[in-house]
C-alpha positions in Angstrom: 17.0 12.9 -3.5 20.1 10.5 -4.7 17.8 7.6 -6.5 19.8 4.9 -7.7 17.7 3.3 -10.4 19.0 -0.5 -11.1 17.6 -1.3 -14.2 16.5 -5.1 -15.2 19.6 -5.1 -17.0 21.7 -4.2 -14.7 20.8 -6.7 -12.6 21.9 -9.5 -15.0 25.5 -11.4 -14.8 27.6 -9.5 -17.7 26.9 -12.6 -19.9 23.1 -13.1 -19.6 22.8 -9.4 -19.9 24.6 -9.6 -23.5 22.7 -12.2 -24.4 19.3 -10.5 -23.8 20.5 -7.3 -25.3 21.7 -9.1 -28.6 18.5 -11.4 -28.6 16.2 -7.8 -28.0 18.5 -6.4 -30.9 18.1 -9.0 -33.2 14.5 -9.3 -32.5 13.5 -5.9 -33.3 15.2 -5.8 -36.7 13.4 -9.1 -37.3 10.2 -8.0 -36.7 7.7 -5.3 -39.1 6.1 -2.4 -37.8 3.1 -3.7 -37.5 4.5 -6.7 -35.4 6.2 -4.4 -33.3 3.0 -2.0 -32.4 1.4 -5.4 -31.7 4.2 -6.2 -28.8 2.9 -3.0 -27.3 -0.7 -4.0 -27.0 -2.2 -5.3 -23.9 -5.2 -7.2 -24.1 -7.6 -8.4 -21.3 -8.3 -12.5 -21.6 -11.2 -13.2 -19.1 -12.8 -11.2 -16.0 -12.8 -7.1 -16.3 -10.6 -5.3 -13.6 -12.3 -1.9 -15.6 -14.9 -0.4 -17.4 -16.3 -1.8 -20.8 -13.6 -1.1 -23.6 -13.6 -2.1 -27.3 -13.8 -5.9 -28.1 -11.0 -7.9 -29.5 -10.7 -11.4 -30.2 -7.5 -12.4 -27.6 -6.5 -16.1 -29.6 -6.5 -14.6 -33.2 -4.8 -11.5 -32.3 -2.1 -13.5 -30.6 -1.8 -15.4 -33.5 -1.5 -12.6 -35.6 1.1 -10.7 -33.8 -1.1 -8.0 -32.3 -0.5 -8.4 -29.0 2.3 -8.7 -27.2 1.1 -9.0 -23.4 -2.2 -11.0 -21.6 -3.6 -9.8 -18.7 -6.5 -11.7 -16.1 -6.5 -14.8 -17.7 -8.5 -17.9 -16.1 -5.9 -20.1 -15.2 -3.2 -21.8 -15.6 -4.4 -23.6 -18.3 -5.3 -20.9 -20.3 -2.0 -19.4 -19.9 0.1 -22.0 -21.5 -2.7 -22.0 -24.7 -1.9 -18.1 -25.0 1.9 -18.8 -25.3 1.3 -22.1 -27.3 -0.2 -19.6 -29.8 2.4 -16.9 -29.4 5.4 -19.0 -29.4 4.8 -22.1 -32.1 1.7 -20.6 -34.4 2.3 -16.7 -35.0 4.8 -15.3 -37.7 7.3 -14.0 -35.0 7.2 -16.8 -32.5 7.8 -13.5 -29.2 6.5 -15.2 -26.2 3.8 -13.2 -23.7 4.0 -11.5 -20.9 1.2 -12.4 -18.7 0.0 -10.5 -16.1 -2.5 -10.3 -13.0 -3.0 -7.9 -9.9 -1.4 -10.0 -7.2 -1.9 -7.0 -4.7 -1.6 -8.9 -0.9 -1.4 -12.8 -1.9 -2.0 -14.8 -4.6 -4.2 -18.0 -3.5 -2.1 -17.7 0.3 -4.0 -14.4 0.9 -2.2 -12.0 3.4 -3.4 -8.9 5.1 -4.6 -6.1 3.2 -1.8 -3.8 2.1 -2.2 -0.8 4.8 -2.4 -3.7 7.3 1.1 -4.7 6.8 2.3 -1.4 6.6 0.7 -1.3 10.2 3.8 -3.8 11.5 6.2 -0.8 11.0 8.2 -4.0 9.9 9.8 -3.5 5.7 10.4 -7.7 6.5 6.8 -8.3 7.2 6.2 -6.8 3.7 8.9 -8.3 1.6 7.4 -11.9 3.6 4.2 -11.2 1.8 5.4 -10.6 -1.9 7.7 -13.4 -1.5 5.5 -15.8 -0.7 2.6 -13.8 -3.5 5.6 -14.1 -5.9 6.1 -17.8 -5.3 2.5 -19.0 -5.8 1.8 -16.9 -8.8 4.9 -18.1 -10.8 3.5 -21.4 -9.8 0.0 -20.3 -11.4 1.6 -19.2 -14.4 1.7 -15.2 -13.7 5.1 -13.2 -14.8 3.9 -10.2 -14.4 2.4 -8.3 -10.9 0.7 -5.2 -10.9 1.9 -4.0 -7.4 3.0 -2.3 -5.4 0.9 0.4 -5.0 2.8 3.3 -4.0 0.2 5.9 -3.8 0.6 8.4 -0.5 -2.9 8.4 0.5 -4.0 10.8 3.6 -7.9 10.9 2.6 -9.6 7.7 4.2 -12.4 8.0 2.0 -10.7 7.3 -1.1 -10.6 3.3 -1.1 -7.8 2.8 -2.5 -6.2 3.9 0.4 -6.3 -0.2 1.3 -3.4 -1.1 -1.2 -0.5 1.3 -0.1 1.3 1.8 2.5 -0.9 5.2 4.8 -0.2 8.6 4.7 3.7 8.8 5.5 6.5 8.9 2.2 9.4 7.8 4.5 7.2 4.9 6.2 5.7 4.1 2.6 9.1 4.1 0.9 10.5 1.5 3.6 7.3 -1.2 2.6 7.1 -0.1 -1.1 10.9 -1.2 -1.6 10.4 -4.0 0.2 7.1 -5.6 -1.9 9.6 -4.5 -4.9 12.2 -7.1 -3.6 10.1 -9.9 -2.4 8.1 -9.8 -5.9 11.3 -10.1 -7.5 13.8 -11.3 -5.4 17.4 -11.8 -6.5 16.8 -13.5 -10.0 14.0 -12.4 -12.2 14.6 -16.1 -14.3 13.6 -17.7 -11.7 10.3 -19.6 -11.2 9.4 -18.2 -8.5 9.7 -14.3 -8.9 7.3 -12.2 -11.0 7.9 -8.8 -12.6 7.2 -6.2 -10.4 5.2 -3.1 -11.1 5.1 0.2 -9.0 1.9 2.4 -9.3 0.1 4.7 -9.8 2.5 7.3 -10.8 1.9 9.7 -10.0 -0.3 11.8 -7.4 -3.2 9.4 -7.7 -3.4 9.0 -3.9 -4.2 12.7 -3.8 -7.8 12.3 -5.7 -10.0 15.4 -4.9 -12.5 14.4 -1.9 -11.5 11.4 -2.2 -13.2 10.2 -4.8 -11.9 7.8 -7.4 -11.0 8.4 -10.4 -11.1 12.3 -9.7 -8.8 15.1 -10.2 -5.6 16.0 -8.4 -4.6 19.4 -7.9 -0.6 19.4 -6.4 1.9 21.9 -6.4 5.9 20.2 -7.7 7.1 20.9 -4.2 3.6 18.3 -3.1 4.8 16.3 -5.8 8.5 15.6 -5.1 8.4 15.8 -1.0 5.3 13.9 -1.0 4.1 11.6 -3.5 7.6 10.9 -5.8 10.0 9.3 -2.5 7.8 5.5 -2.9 8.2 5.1 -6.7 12.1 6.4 -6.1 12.3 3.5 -3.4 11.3 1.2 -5.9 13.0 2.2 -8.3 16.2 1.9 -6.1 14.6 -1.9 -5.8 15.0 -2.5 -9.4 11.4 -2.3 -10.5 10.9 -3.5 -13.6 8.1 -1.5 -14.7 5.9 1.3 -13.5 2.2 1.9 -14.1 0.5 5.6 -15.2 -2.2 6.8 -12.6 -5.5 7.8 -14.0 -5.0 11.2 -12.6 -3.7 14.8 -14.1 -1.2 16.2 -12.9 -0.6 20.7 -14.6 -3.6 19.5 -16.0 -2.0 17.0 -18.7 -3.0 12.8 -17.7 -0.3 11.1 -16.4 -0.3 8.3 -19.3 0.6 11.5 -22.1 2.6 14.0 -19.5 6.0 14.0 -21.1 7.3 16.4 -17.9 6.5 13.6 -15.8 7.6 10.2 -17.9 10.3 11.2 -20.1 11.7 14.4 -18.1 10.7 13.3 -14.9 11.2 9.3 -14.7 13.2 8.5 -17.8 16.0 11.2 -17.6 16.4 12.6 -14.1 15.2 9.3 -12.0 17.2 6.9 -14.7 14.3 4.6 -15.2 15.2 3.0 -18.3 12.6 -0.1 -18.4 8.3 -0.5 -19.0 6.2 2.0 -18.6 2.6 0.6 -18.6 -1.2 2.3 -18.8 -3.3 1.8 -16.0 -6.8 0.3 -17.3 -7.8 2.5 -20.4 -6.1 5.3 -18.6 -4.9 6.0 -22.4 -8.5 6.5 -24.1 -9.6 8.6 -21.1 -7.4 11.4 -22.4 -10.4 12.2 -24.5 -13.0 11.8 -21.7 -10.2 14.1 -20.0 -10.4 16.9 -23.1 -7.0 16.3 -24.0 -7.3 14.5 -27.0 -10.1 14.4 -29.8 -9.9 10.6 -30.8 -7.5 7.5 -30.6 -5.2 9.0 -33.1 -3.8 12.0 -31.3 -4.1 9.8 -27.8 -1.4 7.3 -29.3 0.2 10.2 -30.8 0.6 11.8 -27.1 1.2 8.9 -25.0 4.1 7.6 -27.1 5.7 10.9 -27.7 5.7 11.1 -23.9 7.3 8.0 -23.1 4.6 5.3 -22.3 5.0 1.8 -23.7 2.5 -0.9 -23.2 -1.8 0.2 -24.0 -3.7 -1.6 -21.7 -6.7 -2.3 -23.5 -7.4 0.9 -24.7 -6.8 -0.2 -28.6 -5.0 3.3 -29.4 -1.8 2.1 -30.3 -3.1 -1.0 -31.9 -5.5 1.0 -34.3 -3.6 4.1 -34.9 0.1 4.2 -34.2 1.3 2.0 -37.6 -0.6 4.9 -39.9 1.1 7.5 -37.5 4.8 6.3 -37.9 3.9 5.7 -41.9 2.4 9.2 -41.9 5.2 11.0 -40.5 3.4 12.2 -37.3 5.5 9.6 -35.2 8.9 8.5 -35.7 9.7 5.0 -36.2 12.3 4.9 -33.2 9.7 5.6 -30.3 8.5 2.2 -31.3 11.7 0.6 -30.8 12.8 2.4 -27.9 9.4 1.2 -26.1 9.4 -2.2 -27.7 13.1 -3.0 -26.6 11.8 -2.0 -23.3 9.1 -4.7 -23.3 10.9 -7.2 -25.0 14.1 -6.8 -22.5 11.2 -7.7 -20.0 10.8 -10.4 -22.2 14.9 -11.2 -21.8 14.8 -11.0 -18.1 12.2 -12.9 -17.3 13.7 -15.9 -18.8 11.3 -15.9 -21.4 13.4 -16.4 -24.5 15.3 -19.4 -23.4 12.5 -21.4 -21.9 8.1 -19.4 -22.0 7.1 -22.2 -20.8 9.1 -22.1 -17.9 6.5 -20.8 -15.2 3.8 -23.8 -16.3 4.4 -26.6 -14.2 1.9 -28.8 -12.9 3.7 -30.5 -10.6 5.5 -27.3 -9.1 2.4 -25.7 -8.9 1.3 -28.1 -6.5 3.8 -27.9 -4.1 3.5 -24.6 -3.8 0.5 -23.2 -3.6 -1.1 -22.2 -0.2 1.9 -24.7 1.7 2.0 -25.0 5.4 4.7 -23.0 5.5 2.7 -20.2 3.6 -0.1 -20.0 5.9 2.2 -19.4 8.9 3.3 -16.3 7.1 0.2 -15.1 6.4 -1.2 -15.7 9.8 2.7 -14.0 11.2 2.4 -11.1 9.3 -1.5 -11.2 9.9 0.0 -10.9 13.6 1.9 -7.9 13.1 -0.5 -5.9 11.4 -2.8 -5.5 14.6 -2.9 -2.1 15.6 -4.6 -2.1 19.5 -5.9 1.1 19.6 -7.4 1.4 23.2 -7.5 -1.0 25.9 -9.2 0.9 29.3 -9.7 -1.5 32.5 -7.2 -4.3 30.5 -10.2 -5.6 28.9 -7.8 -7.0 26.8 -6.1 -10.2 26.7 -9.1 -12.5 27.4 -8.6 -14.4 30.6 -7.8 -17.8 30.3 -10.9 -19.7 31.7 -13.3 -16.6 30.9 -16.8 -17.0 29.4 -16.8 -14.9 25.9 -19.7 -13.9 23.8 -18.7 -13.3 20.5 -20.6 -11.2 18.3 -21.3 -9.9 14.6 -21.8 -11.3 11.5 -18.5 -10.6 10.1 -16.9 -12.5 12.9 -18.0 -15.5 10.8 -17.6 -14.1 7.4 -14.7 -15.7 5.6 -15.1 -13.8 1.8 -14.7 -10.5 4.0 -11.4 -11.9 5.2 -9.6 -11.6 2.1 -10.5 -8.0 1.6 -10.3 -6.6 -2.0 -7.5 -7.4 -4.5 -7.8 -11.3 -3.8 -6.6 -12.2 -6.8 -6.8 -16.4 -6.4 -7.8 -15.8 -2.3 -10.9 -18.2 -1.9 -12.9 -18.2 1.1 -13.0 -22.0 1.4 -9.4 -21.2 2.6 -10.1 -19.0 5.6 -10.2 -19.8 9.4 -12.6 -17.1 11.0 -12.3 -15.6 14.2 -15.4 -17.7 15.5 -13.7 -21.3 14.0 -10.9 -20.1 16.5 -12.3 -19.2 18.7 -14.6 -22.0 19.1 -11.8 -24.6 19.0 -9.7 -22.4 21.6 -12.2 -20.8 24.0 -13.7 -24.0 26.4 -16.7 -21.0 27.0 -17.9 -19.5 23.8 -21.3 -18.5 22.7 -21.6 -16.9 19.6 -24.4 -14.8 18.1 -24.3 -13.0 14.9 -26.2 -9.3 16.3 -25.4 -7.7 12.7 -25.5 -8.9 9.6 -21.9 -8.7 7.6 -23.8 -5.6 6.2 -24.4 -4.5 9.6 -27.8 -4.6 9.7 -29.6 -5.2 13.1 -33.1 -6.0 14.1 -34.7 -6.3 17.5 -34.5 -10.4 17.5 -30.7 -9.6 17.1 -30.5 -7.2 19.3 -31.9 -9.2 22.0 -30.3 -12.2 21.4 -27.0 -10.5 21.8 -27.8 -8.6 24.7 -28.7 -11.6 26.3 -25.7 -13.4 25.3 -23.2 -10.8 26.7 -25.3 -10.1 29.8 -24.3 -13.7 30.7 -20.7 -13.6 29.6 -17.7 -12.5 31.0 -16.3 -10.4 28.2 -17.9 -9.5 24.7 -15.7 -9.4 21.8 -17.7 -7.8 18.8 -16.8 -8.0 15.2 -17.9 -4.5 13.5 -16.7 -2.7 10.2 -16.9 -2.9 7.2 -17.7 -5.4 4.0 -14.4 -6.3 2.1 -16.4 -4.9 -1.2 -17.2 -1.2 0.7 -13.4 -0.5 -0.1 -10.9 -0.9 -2.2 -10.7 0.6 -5.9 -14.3 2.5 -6.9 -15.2 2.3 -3.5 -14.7 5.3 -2.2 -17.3 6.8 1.2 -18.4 10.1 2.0 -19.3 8.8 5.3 -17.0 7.2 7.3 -18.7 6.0 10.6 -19.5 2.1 11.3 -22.0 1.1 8.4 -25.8 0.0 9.3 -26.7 -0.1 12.3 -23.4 -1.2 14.4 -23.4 1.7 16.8 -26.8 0.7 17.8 -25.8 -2.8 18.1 -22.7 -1.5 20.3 -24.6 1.0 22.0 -26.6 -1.9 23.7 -24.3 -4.0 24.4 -21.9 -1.4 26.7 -25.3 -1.0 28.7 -24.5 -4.3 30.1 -22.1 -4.7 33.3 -19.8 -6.9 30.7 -16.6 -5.4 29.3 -16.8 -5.0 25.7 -14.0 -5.3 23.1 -14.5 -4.3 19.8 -12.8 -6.2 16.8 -12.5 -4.0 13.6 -12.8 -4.9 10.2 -11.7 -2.6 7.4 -9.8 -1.2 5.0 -9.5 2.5 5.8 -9.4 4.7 8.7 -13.0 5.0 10.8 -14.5 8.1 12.0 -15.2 5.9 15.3 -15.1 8.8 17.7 -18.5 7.7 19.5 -16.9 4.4 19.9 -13.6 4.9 21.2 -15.3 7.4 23.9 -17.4 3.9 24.8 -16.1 0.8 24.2 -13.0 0.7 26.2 -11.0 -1.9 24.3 -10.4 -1.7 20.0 -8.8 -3.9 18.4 -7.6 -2.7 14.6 -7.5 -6.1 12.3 -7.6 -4.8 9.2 -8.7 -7.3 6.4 -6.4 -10.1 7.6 -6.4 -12.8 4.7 -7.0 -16.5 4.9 -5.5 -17.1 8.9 -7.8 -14.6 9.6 -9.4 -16.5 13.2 -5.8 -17.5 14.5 -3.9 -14.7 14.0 -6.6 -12.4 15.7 -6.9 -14.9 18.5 -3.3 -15.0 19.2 -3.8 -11.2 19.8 -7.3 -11.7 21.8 -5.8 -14.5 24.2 -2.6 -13.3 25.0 -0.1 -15.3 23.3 1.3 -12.7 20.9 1.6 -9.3 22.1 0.2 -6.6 19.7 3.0 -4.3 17.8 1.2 -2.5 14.9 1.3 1.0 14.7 -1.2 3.2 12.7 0.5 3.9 8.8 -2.3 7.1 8.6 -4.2 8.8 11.5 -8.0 8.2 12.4 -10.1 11.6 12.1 -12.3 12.2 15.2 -15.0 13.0 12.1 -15.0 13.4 8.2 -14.7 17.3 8.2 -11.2 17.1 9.5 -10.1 15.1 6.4 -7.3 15.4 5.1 -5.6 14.5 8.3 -2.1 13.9 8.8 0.5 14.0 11.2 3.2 16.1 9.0 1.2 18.9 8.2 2.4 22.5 7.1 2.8 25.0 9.7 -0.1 27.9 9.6 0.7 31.5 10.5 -1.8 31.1 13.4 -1.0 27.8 15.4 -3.7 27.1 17.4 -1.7 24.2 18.8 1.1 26.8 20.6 -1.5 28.7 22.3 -3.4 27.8 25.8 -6.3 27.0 24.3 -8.7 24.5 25.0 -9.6 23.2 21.5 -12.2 20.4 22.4 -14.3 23.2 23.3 -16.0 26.6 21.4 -14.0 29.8 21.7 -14.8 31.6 24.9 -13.7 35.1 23.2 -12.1 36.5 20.0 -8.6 35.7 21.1 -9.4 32.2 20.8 -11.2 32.4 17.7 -9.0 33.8 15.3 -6.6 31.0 14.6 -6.5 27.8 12.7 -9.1 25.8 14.7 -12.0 24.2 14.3 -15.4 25.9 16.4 -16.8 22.3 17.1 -14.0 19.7 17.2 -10.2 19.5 17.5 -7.4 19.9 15.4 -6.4 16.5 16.2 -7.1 13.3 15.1 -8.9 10.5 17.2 -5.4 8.3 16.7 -2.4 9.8 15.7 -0.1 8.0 13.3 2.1 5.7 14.6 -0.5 5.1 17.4 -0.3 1.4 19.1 -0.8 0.2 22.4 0.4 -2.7 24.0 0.1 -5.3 26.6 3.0 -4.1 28.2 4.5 -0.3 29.1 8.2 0.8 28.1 10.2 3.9 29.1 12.5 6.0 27.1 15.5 7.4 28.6 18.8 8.8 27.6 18.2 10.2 24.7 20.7 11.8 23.0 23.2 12.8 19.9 26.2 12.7 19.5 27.0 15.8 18.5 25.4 19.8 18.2 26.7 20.4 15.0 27.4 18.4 11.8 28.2 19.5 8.2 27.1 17.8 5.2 29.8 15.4 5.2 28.9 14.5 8.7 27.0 11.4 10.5 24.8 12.5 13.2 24.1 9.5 16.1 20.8 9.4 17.8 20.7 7.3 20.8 17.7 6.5 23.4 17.6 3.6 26.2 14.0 1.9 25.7 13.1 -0.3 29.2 10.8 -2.8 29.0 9.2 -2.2 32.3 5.5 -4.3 32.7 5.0 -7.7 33.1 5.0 -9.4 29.3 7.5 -9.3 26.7 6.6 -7.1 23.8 8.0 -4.9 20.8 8.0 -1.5 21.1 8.6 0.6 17.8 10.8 3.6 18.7 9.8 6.2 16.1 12.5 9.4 15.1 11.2 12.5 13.5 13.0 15.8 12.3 11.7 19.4 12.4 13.9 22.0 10.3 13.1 25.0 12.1 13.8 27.6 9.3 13.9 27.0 6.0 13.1 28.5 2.4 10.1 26.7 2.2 7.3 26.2 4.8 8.4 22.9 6.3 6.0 20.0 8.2 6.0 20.6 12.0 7.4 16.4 11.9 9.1 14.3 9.2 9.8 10.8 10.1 13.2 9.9 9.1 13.9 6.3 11.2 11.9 4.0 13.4 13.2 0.5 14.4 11.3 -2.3 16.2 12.7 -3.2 19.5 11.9 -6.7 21.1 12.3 -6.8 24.9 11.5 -9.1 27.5 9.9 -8.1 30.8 12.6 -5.9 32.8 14.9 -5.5 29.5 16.1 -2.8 28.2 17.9 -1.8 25.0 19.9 1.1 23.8 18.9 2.1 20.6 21.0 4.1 17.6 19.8 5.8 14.6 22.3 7.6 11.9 21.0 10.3 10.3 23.0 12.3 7.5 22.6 15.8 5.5 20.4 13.6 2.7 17.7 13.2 5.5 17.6 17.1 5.8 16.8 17.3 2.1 14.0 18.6 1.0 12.6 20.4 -2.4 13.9 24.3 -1.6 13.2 27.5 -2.7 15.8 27.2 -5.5 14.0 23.7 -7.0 16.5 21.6 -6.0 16.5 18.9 -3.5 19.0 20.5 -0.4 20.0 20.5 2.8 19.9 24.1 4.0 22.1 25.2 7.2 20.3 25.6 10.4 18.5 24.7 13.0 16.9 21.3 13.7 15.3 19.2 16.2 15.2 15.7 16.5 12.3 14.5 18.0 12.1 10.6 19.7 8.7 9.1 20.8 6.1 6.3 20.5 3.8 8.2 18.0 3.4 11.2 16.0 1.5 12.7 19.1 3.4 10.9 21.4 6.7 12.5 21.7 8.7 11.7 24.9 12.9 13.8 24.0 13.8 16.6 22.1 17.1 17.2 21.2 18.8 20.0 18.8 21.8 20.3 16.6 22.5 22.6 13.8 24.0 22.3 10.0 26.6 24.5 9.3 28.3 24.9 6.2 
């Protein structure tokens, strides 16, 4: 793939950008090797984001020149102290870098990460970091560890919460966008932050997913799969990428010089920070890679990592190795100018004080305006996933019981990663709802943990018996995902189903409001309760945005970033799987069922549940219907220096206005390599009104045929290919083919 890195200094005016360079020049000559290992050393100020690591005292090493970058500090307060220190009291006078995991909002929380890839919508995204970006300048943070760019397509892995699903194209669209509303069009101003794309790179590929495990992924895995997102970002202008915990050839990705220096540095053009994830530089001896701190600062700077978070290495050990001989002296300059030209485009040098403003700070933290992008995007991220009998909206003037504890919970709300998110802030469903509804009764069934007991039980039962419509609040607890939360189970926790399972005994219809930060295994539901709802963690306009969805005055939109598995022993699921040699899916073969006889046996199925997953990516329903029509290219054949148009009509043909999100995959037929049965490529969101319709283009050229080939190159190979329109990855309505020729 053609990635364009823009580098932070390319992205200064000509004069700034000489300014910085001769300031980061002068600096480094200025400053002793000890002063300049210290500008590589990351130290954590307050709360742990990790496990235990060696003790150091933050205010003396500041003053001594040992560190050269603060990360989780308390507040803004604190902050200014550290760079009091740092600027007017140690020898060299190099301002901080401070940092903090702003991952979906700062104090303004938004939804969780995979709920905003869930709007199909790059804007919704860059909304999000913008406004993140805004607050934490205001809080005194330059510095955001996010986006996450990880490619995750095993729901038990928590993590899976922070990124953007199971999809490269999909995740590449939201990743690039996070990059440019964290740092918008000035990285001096006060109110952008430093982005910082991770984990790079496999990470969302953890064995079983379990944290903090192995990967195992072949280069073809690597570059088709899991490289696109940081690419993406890097065509953003990220300032600074963070090492995953993970191997990849069995070498950690902090001390892999195949994939930092060969792979980043010279054939991506990534010329700025490199950063370790948590300690992810001392594991290399829990790994077996390295014996003690001396050869793990040995490795990691040899293979082109800069800043040590909080591991100590390069603090204790890499001064002896550069005066030993082991190291030279100009991998310390290379990564220091690095940091310090962070240093230079964050404004840093002209003015560190420059993102501590009281007054600013109140004017724009969790504004008016903020919470009406929260509770937008909040909007957009709703994925309806069933809605049998139009359960769903609520009609106006109907009596609703409203059940579950987490309905009412307003720390689950925020989800994990809440940096500054406080639950004081949130509206829940049942405030909403009990200003909106004139006919609410709420009982909490389950507890947030989703425990029931038979007083619950009863209480509900009674209370939907008497309503007209149930709306039930299940899922999970924000703390049950997220990093080291990873579940081998992935059903409803405690005793929900039980709770759910008397409630659909009662003549009322039942809709079911879910909570969580992963795909569910929810098979048993969706076969009973006719109407789900997909929330998501939704942030701090939690209640509002979920009632606009509930009542009928916004339309859901979102579409499903990674599938649902009918059960955990189909995982890993996703949509653009590899073709097998023995396709279950081309034969006539009922796969819901066991094989009647051999012939149906012997071939890549399952002997108790199907293939398929229990909601496809891309999946979304809405209150309305649309119709495809007239789809078409422009041409059968294009060569590489062609521009292939893709055309469908999309008619809005029920009774509400609504946005429909017209999805376009591509299927190479032959190829050297094995290729996915689907590749999304484009997808656009399409507003209509009742009885409107649009026609709809896509341009697709040879780059989006590319793919890592037989020869290890990134190609287009001449061929066959199909282009395939529809609502969903399972969900295809046209097929069209054209061919490459040379």
């Amino acid at each position: 793939m053609a990635t364009q890195a823009q580098t932070l200094l390319d992205q200064l005016p000509p004069e700034r950008r000489a300014e910085v360079e001769e300031r980061v020049e002068s600096l480094l000559a200025e400053l002793s090797l000890e002063q300049k290992v210290g500008q590589l050393n990351q130290l954590n100020a307050d709360f742990a984001t990790g496990t235990a690591v060696g003790d150091m005292d933050v205010e003396q090493g500041i003053l001594d020149g040992d560190i050269g970058s603060v990360l989780n500090f308390a507040d803004v307060e604190e902050a200014r102290h550290f760079q009091e220190l740092a600027v007017e009291e140690s020898d060299h006078g190099v301002p901080l870098v401070l940092a903090l995991d702003v991952i979906h909002g700062h104090r303004t929380i938004f939804p969780i990460p995979l709920g905003e890839a869930a709007s199909w919508n790059p804007e919704m995204a860059a909304l999000s970091a913008r406004v993140a970006a805004t607050e934490a300048a205001a809080d005194g943070v330059h510095w955001t560890f996010a986006p996450s760019v990880d490619v995750g397509r095993d729901p038990r892995w928590g993590r899976v919460m922070e990124a953007a699903g199971e999809d490269p194209y999909l995740a590449s669209e939201i990743s690039n966008a996070r990059v440019r509303g964290f740092q918008g069009d000035d990285l001096a101003a006060d109110d952008t932050v430093l982005a910082c794309a991770k984990h790079y790179v496999g990470y969302g590929a953890s064995e079983a997913g379990r944290e903090y495990n192995t990967v195992d992924i072949s280069e073809t895995n690597l570059r088709e799969v899991h490289l696109p997102p940081f690419e993406a970002c890097l065509d953003a202008g990220v300032g600074s990428v963070m090492n995953a915990f993970n191997l990849y050839e069995r070498i950690p990705a902090s001390s892999n010089e195949t994939l930092v220096n060969d792979l980043l540095r010279s054939e991506l053009g990534f010329e700025d920070v490199v950063v370790s994830d948590w300690n992810s530089f001392g594991e290399l001896v829990e790994h077996g890679v390295a014996g003690d701190l001396r050869e793990v600062a040995r490795a990691c700077i040899e293979a082109g990592s800069d800043v040590d978070m909080v591991s100590g290495a390069y603090a204790t050990e890499l001064v002896e190795l550069v005066e030993d001989g082991v190291v030279d002296e100009s991998l310390v300059d290379a990564a220091v100018r690095r940091l310090l030209t962070v240093k230079g485009a964050l404004g840093l040098f002209e003015d560190p004080y420059r993102y501590f403003d009281e007054e600013r700070q109140s004017r724009r933290i969790l504004t008016e305006d903020h919470r009406e992008a929260a509770r937008e995007v909040a909007r957009e991220s709703q994925v309806l996933l069933q809605n049998e009998g139009d359960v769903l909206p609520v009609d106006d003037g109907a009596s609703v019981a409203l059940v579950g504890g987490l309905a009412d919970s307003a720390t689950d709300m925020l989800g994990a990663w809440r940096a500054e998110g406080d639950p004081d802030d949130v509206t829940t469903l049942r405030t909403t709802l009990a200003d909106r509804l004139d006919d609410l009764t709420y009982v909490e069934g389950c507890s947030r943990d989703g425990a029931v007991d038979d007083a619950q039980l009863a209480a509900a039962v009674e209370a939907v018996t008497a309503a007209d419509v149930a709306v039930v609040a299940v899922g999970e607890r924000y703390s049950q995902t997220g990093e080291a939360a990873s579940r081998a189970h992935l059903d409803l926790p405690g005793d929900q189903r039980r709770l759910l399972e008397a409630l659909v005994e009662t003549d009322t219809p039942v809709a079911a409001v879910l909570f969580n930060g992963r795909p569910l295994a929810i098979d048993w539901t969706a076969e009973h309760v006719p109407a789900i709802l997909e929330a998501w963690f939704p942030g701090v306009e939690a209640g509002p945005a979920i009632a606009d969805v509930l009542l009928g005055e916004h339309n859901p939109s979102g579409r499903l970033p990674m599938c649902f598995p009918v059960t955990e022993g189909q995982i890993p699921i996703y949509y653009n799987r590899l073709r097998t040699g023995r396709p279950a899916e081309n034969a006539d073969v009922d796969l819901t069922e066991p094989p009647a006889d051999p012939a149906e046996k012997y071939m890549s199925r399952y002997l108790d549940v199907p293939n398929e997953p229990l909601y496809a990516f891309g999946h979304g329903e809405t209150y309305t219907e649309f119709t495809y029509t007239d789809v078409s290219l422009d041409t059968a054949t294009i060569t590489s220096a062609d521009t292939l148009s893709v055309t469908v009509t999309v008619e809005n043909t029920g009774e509400r206005s609504g946005t429909e999100v017209v999805q376009v995959y591509l299927n190479d037929l032959v190829a050297s390599r094995a290729r996915p049965v689907r590749e999304l490529v484009r997808f656009e969101n399409v507003d209509l009104d009742a009885g409107e319709a649009a026609t709809v283009s896509f341009e697709l050229t040879a780059a989006d045929l590319e793919f890592w080939t037989a020869d290890d190159e990134y190609a287009a190979e001449p061929g066959e290919f199909e282009v395939q329109v529809g609502r969903a990855a399972d969900d295809i309505v046209a097929v069209e083919t054209f061919e490459l020729v040379e």
